[in-house]
PDB file of N, CA, C and O in Angstrom, chain B, residues numbered from 101:
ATOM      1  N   UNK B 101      86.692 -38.591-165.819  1.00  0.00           N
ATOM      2  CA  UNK B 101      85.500 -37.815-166.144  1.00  0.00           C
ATOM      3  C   UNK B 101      84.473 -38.721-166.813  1.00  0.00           C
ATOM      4  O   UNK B 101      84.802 -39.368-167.807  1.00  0.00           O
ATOM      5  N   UNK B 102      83.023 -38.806-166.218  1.00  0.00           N
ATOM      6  CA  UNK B 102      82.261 -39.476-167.064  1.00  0.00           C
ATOM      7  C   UNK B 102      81.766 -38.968-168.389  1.00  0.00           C
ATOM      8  O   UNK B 102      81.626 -37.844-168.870  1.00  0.00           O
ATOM      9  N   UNK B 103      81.556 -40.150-168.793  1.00  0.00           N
ATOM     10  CA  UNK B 103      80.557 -39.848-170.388  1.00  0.00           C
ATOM     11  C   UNK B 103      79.801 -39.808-171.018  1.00  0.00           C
ATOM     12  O   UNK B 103      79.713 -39.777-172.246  1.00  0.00           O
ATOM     13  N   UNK B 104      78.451 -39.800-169.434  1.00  0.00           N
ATOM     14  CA  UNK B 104      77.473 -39.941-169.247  1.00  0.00           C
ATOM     15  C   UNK B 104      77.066 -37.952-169.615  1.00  0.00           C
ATOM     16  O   UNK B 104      77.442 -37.104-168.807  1.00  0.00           O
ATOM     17  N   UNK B 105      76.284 -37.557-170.920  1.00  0.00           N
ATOM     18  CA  UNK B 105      75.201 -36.530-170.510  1.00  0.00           C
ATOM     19  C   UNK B 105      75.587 -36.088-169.183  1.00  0.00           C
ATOM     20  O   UNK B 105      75.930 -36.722-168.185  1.00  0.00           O
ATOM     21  N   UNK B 106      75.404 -34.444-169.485  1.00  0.00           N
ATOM     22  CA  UNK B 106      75.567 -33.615-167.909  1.00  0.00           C
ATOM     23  C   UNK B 106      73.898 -33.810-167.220  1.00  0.00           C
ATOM     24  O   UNK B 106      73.749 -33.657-166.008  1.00  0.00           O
ATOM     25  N   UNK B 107      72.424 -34.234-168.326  1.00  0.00           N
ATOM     26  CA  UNK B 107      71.281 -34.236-167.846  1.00  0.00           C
ATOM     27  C   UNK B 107      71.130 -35.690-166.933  1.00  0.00           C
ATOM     28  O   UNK B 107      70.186 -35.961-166.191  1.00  0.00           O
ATOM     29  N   UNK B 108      72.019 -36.317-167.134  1.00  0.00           N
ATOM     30  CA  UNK B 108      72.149 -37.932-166.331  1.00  0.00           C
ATOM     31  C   UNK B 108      72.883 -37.955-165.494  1.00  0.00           C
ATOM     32  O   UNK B 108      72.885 -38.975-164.806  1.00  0.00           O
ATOM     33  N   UNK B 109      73.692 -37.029-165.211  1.00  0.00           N
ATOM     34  CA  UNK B 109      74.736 -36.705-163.839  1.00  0.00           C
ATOM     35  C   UNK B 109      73.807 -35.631-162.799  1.00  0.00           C
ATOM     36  O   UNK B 109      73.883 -35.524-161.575  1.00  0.00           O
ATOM     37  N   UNK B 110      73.178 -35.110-163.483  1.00  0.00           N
ATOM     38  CA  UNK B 110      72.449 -33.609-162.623  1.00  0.00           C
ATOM     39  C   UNK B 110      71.292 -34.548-162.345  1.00  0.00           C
ATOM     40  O   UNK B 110      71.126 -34.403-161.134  1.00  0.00           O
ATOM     41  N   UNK B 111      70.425 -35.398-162.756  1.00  0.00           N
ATOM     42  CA  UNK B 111      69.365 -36.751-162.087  1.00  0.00           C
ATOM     43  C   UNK B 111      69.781 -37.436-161.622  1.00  0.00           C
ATOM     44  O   UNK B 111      69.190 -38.514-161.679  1.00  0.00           O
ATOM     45  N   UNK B 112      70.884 -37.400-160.935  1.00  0.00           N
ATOM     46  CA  UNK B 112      71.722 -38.562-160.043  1.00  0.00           C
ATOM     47  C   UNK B 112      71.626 -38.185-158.947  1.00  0.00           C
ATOM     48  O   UNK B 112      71.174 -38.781-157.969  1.00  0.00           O
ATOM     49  N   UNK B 113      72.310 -36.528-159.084  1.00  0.00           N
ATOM     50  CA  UNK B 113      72.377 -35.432-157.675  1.00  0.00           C
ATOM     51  C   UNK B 113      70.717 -35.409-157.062  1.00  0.00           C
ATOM     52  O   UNK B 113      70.690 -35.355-155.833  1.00  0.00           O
ATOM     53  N   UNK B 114      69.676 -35.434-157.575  1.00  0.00           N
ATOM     54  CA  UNK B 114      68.069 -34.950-157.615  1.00  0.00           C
ATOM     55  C   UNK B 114      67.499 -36.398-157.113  1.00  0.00           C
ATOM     56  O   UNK B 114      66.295 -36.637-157.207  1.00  0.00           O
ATOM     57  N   UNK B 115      68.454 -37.393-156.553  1.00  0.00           N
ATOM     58  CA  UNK B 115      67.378 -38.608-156.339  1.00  0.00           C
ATOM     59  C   UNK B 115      67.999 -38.804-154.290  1.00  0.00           C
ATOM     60  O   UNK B 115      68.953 -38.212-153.786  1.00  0.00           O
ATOM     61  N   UNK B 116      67.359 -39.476-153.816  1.00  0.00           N
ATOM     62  CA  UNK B 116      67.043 -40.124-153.066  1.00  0.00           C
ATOM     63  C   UNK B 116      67.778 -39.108-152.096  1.00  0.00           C
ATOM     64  O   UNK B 116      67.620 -37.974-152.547  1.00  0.00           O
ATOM     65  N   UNK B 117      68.744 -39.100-150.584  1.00  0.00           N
ATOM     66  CA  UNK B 117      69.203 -38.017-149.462  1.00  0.00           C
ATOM     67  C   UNK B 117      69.027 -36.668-150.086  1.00  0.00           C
ATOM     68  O   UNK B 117      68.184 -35.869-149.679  1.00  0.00           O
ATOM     69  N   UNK B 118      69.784 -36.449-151.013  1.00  0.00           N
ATOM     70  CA  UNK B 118      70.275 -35.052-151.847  1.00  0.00           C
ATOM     71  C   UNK B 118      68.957 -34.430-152.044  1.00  0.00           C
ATOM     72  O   UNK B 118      68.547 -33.437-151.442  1.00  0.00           O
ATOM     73  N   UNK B 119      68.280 -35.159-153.017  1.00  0.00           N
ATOM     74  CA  UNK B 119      66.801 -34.857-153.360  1.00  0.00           C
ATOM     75  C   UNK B 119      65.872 -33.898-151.965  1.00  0.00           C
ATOM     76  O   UNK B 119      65.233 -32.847-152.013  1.00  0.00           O
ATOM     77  N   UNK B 120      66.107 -34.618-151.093  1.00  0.00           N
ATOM     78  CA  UNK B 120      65.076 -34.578-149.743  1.00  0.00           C
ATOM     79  C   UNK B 120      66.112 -33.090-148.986  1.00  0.00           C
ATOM     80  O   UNK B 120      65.863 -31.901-148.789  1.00  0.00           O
ATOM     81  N   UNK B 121      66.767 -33.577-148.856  1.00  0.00           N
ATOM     82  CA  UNK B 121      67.941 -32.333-148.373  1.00  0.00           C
ATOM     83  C   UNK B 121      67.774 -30.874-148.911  1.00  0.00           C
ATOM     84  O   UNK B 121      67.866 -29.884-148.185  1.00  0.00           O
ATOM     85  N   UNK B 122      67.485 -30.830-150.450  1.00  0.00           N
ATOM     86  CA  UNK B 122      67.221 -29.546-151.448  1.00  0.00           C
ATOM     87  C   UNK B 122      66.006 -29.052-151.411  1.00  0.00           C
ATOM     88  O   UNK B 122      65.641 -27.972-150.945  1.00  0.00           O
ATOM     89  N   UNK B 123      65.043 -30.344-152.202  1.00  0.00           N
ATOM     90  CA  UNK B 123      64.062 -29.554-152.489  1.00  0.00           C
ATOM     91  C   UNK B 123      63.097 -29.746-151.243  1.00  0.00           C
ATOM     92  O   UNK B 123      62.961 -30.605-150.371  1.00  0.00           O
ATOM     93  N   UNK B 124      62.274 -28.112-151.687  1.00  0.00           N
ATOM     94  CA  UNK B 124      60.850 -27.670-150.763  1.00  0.00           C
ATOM     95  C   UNK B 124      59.642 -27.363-151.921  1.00  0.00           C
ATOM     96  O   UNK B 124      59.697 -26.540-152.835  1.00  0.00           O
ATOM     97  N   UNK B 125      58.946 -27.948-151.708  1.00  0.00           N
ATOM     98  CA  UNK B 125      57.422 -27.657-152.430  1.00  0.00           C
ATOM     99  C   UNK B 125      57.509 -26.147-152.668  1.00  0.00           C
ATOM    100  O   UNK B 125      57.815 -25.260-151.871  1.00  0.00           O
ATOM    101  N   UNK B 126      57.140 -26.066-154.055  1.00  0.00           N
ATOM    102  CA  UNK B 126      56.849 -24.733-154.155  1.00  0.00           C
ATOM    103  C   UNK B 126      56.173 -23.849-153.241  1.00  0.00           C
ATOM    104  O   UNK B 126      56.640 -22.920-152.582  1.00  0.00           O
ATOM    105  N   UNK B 127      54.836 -24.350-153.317  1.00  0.00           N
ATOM    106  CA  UNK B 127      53.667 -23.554-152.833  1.00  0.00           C
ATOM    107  C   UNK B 127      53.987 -22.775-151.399  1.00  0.00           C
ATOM    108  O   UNK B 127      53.720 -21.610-151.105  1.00  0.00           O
ATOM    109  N   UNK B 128      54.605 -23.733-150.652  1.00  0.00           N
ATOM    110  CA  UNK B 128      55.002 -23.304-149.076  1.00  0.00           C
ATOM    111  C   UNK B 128      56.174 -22.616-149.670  1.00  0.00           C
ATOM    112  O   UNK B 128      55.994 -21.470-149.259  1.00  0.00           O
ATOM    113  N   UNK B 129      57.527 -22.582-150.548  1.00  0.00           N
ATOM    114  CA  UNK B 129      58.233 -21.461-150.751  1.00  0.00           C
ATOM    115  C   UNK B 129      57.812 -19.806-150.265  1.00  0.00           C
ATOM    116  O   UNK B 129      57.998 -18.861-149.499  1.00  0.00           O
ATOM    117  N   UNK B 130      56.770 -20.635-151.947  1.00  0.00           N
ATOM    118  CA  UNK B 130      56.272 -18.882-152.316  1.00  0.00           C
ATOM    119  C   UNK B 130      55.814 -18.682-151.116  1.00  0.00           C
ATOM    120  O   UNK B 130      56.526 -17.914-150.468  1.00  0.00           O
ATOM    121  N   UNK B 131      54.473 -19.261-150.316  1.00  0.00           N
ATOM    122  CA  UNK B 131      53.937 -18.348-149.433  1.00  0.00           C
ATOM    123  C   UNK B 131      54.335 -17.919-148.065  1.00  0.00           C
ATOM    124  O   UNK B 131      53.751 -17.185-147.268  1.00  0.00           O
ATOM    125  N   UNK B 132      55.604 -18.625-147.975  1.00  0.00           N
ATOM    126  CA  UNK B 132      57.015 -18.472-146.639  1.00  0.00           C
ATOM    127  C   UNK B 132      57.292 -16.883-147.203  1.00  0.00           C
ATOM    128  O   UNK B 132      56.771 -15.821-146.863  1.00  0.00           O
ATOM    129  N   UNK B 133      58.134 -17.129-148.014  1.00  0.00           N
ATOM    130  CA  UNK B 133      58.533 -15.612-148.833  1.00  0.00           C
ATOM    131  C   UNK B 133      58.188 -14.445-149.043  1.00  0.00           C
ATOM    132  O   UNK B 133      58.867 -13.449-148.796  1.00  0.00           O
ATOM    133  N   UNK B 134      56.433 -14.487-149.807  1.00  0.00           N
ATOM    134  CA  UNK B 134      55.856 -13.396-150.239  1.00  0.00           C
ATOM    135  C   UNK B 134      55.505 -12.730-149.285  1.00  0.00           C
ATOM    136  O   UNK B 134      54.896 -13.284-148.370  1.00  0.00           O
ATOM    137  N   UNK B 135      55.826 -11.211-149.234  1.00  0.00           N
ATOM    138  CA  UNK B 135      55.386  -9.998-148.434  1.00  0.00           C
ATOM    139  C   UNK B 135      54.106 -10.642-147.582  1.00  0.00           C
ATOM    140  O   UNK B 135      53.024 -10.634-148.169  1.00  0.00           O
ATOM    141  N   UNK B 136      54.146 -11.094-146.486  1.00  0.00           N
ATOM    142  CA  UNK B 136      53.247 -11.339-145.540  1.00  0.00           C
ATOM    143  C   UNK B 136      51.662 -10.424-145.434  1.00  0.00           C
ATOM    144  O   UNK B 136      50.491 -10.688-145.162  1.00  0.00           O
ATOM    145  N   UNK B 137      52.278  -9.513-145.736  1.00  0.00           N
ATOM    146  CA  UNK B 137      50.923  -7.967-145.381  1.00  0.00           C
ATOM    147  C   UNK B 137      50.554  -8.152-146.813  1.00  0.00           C
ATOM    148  O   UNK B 137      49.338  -8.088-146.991  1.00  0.00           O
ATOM    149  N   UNK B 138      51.207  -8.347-147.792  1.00  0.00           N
ATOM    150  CA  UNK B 138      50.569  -8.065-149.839  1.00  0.00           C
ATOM    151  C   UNK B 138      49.995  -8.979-149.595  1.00  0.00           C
ATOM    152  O   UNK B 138      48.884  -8.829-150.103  1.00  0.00           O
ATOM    153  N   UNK B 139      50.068 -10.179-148.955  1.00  0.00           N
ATOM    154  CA  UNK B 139      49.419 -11.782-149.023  1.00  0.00           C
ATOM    155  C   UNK B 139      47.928 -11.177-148.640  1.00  0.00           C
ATOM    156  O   UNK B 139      46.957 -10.839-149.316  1.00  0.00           O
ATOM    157  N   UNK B 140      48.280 -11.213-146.942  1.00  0.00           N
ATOM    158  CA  UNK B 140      46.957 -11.265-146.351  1.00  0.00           C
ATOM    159  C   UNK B 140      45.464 -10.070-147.006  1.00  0.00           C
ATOM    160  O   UNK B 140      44.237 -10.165-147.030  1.00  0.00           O
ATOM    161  N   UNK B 141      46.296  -9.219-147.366  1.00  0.00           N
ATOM    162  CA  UNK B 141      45.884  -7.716-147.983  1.00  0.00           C
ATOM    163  C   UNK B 141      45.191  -8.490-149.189  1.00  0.00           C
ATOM    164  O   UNK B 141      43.987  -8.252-149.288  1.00  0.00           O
ATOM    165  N   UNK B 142      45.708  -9.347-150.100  1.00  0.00           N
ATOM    166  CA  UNK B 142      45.400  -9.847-150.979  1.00  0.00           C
ATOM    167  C   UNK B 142      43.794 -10.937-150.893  1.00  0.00           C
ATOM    168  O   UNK B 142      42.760 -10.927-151.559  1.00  0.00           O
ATOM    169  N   UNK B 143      44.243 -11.726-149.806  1.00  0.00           N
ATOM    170  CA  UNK B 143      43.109 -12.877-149.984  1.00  0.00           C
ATOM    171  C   UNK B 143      42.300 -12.580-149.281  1.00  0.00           C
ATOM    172  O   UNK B 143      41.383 -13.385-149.117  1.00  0.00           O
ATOM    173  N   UNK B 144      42.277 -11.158-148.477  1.00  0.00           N
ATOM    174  CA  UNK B 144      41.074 -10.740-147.735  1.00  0.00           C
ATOM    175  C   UNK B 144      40.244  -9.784-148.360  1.00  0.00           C
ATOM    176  O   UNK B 144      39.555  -8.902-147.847  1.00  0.00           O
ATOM    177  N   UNK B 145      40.462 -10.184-149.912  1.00  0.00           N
ATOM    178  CA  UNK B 145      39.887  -8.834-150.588  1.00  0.00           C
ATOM    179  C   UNK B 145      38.669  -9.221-150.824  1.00  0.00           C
ATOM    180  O   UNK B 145      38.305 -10.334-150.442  1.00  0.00           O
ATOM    181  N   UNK B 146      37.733  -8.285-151.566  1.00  0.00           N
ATOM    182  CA  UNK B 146      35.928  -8.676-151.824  1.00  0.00           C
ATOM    183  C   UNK B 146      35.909 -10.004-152.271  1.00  0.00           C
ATOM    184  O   UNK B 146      35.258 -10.943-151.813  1.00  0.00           O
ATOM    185  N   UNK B 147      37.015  -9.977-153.605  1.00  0.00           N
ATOM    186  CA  UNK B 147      36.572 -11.469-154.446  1.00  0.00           C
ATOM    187  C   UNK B 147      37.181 -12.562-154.613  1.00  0.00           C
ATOM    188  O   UNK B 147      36.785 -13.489-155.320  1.00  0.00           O
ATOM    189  N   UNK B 148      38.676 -12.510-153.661  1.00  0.00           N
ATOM    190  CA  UNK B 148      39.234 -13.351-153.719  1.00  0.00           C
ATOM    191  C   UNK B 148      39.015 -14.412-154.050  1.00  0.00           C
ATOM    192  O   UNK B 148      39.302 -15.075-155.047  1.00  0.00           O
ATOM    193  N   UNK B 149      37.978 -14.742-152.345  1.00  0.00           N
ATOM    194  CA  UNK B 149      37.696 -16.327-151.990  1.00  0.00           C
ATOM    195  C   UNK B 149      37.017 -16.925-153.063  1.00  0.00           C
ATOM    196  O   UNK B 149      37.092 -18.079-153.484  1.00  0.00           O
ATOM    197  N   UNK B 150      36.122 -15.658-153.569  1.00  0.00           N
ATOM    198  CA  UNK B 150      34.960 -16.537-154.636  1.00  0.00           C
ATOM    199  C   UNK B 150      36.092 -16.915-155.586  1.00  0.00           C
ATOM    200  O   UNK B 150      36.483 -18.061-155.807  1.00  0.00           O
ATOM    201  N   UNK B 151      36.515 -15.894-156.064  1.00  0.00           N
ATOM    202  CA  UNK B 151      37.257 -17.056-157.578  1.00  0.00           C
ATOM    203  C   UNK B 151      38.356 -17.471-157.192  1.00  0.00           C
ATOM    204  O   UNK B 151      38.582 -18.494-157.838  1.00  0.00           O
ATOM    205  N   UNK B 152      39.279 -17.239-156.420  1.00  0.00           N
ATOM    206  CA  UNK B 152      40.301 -18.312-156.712  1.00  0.00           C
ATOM    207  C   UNK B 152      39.644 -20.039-155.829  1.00  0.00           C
ATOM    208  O   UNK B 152      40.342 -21.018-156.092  1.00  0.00           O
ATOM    209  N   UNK B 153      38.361 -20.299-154.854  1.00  0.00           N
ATOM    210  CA  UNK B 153      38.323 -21.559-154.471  1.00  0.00           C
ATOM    211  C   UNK B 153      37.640 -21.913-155.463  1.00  0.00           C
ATOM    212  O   UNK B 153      37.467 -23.117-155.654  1.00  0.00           O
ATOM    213  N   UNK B 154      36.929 -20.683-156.582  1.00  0.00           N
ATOM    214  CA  UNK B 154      36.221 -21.427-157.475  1.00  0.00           C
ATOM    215  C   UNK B 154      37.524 -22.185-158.640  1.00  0.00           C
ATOM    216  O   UNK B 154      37.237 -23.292-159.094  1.00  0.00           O
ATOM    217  N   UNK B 155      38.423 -21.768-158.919  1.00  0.00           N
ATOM    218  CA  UNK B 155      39.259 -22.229-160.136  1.00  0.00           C
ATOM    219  C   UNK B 155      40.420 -22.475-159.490  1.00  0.00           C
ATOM    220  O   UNK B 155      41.471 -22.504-160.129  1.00  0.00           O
ATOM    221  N   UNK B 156      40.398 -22.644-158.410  1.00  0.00           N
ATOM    222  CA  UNK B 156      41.458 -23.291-157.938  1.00  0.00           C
ATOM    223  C   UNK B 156      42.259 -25.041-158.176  1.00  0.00           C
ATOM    224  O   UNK B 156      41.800 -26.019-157.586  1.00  0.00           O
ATOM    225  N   UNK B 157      43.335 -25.125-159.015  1.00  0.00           N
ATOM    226  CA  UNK B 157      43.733 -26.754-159.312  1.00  0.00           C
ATOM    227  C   UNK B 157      44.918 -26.900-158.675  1.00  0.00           C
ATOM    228  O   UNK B 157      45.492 -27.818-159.261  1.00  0.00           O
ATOM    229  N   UNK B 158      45.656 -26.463-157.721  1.00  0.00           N
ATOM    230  CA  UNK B 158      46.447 -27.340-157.110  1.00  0.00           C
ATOM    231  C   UNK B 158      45.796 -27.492-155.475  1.00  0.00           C
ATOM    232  O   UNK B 158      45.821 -26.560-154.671  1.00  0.00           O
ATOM    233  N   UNK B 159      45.187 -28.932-155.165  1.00  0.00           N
ATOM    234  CA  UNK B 159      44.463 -28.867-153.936  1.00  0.00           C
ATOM    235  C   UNK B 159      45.805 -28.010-152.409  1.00  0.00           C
ATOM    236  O   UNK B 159      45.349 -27.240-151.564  1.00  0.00           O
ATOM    237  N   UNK B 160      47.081 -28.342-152.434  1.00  0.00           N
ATOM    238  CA  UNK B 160      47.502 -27.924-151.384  1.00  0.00           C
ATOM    239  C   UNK B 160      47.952 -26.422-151.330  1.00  0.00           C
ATOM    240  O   UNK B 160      48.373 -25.870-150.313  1.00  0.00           O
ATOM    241  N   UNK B 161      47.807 -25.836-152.560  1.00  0.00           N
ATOM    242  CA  UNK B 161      47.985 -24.011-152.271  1.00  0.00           C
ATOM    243  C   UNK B 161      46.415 -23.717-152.118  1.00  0.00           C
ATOM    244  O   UNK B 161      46.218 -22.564-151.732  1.00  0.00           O
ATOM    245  N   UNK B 162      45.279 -24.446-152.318  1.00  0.00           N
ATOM    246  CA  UNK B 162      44.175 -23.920-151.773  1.00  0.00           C
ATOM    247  C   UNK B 162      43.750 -24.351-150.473  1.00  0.00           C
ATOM    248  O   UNK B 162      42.670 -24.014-149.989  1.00  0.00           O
ATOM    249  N   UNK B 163      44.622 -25.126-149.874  1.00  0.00           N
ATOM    250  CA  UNK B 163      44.160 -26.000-148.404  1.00  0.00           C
ATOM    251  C   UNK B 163      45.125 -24.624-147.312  1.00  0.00           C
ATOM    252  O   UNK B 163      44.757 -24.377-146.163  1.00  0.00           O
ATOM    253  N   UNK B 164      46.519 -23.791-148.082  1.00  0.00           N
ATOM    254  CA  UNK B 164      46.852 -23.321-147.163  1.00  0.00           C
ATOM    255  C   UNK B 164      46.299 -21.694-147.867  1.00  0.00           C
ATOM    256  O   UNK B 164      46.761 -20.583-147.607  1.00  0.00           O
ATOM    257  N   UNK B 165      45.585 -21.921-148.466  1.00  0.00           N
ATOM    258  CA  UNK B 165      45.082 -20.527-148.679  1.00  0.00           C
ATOM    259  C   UNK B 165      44.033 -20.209-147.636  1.00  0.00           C
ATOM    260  O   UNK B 165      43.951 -19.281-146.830  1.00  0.00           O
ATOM    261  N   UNK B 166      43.174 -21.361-147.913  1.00  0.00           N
ATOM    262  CA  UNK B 166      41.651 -21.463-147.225  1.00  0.00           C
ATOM    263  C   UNK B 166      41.896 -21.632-145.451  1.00  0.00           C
ATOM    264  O   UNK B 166      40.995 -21.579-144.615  1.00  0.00           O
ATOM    265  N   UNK B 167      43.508 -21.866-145.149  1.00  0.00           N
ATOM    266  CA  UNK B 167      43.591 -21.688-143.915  1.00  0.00           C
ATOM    267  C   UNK B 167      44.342 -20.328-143.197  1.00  0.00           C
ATOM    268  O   UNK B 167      44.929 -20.214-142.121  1.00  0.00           O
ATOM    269  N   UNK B 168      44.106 -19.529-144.087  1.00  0.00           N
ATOM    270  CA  UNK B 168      44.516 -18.047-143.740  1.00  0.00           C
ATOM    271  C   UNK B 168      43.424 -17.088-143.908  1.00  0.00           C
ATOM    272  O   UNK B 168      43.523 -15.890-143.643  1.00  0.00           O
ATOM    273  N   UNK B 169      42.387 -17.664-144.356  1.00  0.00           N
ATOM    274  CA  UNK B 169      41.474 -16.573-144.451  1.00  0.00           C
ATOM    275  C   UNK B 169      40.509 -16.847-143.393  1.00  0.00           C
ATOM    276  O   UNK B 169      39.567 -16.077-143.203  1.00  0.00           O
TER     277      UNK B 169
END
């Protein structure tokens, strides 16, 4: 058994094949997931576009926002 921290064994699993194998970008998660119809229902509303492209800070949930509307 190592005696290495369980936080230095669990960053071992999180690097390089394993890493790529697990994780998926959030943003495409959520918007794979979320109720398809609440989505579209959502960003086709009066004010969406204005404020969320206005205060929008992560550029790639607004690149696949701005490509659904």
């Amino acid at each position: 058994m190592s005696t290495w921290p369980c936080s230095f064994r669990n960053a071992g699993i999180l690097r390089g094949d394993a890493r790529d194998q697990i994780y998926r970008p959030l943003p495409e998660v959520v918007l794979e997931r979320i109720d398809q119809g609440f989505l579209e229902e959502t960003i086709s509303g009066e004010h969406f576009a204005k404020y969320f492209m206005a205060n929008a800070e992560d550029g790639k949930i607004e690149e696949m926002i701005a490509a659904r509307l």
